[in-house]
C-alpha positions as CSV (number, residue, x, y, z in Angstrom):
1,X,0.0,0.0,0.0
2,X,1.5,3.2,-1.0
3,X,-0.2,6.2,0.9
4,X,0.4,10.2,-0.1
5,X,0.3,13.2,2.1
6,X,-2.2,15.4,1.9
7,X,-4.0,18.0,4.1
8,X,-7.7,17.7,5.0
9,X,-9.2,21.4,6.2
10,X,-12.5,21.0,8.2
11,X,-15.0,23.3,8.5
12,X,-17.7,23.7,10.7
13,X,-20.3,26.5,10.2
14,X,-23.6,27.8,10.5
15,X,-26.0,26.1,8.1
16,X,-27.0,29.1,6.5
17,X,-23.9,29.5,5.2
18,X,-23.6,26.5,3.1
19,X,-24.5,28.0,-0.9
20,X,-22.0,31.2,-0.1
21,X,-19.2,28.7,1.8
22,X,-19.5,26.3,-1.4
23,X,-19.4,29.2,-3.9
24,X,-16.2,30.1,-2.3
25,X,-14.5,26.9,-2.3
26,X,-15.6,26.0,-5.8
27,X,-13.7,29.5,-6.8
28,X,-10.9,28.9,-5.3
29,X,-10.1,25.4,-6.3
30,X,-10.7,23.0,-3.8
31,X,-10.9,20.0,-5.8
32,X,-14.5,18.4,-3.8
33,X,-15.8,18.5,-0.5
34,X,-17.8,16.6,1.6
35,X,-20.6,18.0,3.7
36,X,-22.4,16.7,6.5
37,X,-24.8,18.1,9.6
38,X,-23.3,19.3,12.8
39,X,-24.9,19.1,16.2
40,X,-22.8,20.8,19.3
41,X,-22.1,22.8,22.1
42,X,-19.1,25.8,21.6
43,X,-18.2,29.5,22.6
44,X,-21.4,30.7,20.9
45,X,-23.8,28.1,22.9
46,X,-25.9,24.8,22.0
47,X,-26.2,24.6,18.1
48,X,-29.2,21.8,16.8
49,X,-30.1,20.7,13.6
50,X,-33.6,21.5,14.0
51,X,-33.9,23.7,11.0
52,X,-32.5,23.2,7.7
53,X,-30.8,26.8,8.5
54,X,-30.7,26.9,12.4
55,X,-27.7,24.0,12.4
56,X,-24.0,23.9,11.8
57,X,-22.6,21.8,8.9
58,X,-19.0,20.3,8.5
59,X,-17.4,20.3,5.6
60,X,-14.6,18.5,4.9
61,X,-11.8,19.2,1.8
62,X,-8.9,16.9,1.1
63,X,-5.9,18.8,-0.7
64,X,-2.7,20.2,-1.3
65,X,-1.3,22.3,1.3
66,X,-1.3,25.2,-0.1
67,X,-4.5,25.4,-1.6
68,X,-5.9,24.5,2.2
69,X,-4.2,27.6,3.5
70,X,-5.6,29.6,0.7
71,X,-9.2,28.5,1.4
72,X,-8.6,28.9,5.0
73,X,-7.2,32.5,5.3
74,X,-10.0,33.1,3.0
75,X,-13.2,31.8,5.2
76,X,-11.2,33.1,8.0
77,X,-11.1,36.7,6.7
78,X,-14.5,36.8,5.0
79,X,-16.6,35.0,8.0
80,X,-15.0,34.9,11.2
81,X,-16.3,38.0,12.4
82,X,-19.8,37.3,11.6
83,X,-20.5,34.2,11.6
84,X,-19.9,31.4,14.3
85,X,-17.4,29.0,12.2
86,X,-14.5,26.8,13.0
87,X,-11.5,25.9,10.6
88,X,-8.7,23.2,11.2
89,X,-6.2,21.6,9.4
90,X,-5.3,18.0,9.9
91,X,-2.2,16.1,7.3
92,X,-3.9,12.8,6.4
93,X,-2.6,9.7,4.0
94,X,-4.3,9.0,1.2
95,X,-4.8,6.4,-1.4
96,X,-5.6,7.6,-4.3
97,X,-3.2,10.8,-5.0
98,X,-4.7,11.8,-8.4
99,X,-8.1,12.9,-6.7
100,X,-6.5,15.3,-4.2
């Protein structure tokens, strides 16, 4: 098994946000996503996924490096402020290089 390096940024957001978030990624060429509903408690309370728009979503990105920083500083600059959202980066193996 030969495994490659890669870099998986996570998101986690308000629901609302999702057609502007994936607007943004698509621009600035994250190669695919993943998204998936978020239920928690952080600095900004309780959040449910009662409503389609009341929740937080995770989305999930597997890349290059670079363009994870890039997408990061982005969302970071653009939503922080306003919105409640949480951004990490994590280096992960994968198996099929050609699709990250």
């Amino acid at each position: 098994m030969s495994a490659h390096l890669r870099t998986l940024l996570t998101v986690i957001c308000e629901a609302a946000l999702e057609k502007k978030l994936l607007g943004d990624l698509e621009q600035l060429g994250a190669p695919g996503w993943t998204i998936s509903d978020a239920r928690g408690r952080g600095g900004r309370g309780v959040r449910s996924a009662g409503w389609d728009t009341d929740g937080n979503i995770r989305v999930e990105i597997i890349c290059a490096r670079d363009v994870a920083e890039r997408l990061a500083a982005h969302l970071q600059a653009k939503y922080y402020a306003n919105y409640a959202m949480v951004c990490y980066l994590a280096q992960v193996e994968v198996l099929r290089p050609e699709k990250f």
